[in-house]
N, C-alpha and C positions, 0 to 999 in steps of 0.2 A: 351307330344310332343310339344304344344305350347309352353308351360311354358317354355323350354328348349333353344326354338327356340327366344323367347323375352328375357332370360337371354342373351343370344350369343349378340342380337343386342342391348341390353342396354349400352355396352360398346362403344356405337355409339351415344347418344341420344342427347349429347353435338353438336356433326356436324351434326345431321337432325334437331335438333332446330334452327342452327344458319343458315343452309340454306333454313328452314323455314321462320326464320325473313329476308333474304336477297329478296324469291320472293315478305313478305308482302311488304317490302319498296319498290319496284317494280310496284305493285298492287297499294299501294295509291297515288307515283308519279304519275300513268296514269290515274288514276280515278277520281283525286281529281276534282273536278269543273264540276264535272256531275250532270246536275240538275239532280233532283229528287232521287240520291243516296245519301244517308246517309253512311259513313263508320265508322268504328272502330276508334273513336276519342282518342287522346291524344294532349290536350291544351298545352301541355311544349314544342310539337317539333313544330316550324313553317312550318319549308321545307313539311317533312313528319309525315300529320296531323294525320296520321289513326294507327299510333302505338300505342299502349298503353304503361304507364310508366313503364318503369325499374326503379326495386333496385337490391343494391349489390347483394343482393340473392335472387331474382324471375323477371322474366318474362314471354311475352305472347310465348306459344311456337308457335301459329298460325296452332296449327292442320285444323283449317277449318280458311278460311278469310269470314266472314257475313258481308255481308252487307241489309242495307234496301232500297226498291225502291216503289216508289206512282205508277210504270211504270212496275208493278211484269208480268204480262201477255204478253205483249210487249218483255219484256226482256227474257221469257220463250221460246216467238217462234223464236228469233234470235239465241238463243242455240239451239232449235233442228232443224235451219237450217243448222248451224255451225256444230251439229252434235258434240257439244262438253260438254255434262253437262248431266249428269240425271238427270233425270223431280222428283224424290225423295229429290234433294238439293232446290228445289225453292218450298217447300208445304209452306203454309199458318202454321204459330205459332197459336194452340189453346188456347185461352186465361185463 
């Protein structure tokens, strides 16, 4: 049934990728210059820093936008004031 169900919307994947990349470049216009956030760099673009490079044939599809912060706890309880983020998306990376 899944399988079925991802067949159907593969025929899609082209416009959920590209309006994937429309909210990353969105996400690193507003974020850029926020101390203590590290984001998804790519050194080619000036404007917007936090894409990663494109070729003819590959790009980032931005299924998740990660970023890094020194400010990880800080930033934890502003989302679950906002009441916009599960507390699953900000765990600590085991080394």
């Amino acid at each position: 049934m899944q399988a079925a169900i991802l067949l159907a919307k593969f025929k899609y994947i082209d416009e959920f990728n590209e309006k994937r990349n429309k909210i990353a470049e969105i996400y690193s216009r507003e974020l850029q210059g926020i101390e203590g956030l590290s984001l998804p760099v790519d050194s080619d673009d000036p404007i917007l820093s936090a894409i990663p490079s494109k070729t003819d044939d590959s790009y980032h599809a931005f299924h998740q936008y990660t970023v890094q912060t020194s400010r990880r706890d800080e930033l934890q309880t502003f989302f679950e004031w906002k009441r916009c983020l599960d507390n699953d998306l900000l765990s600590i990376p085991s080394a």
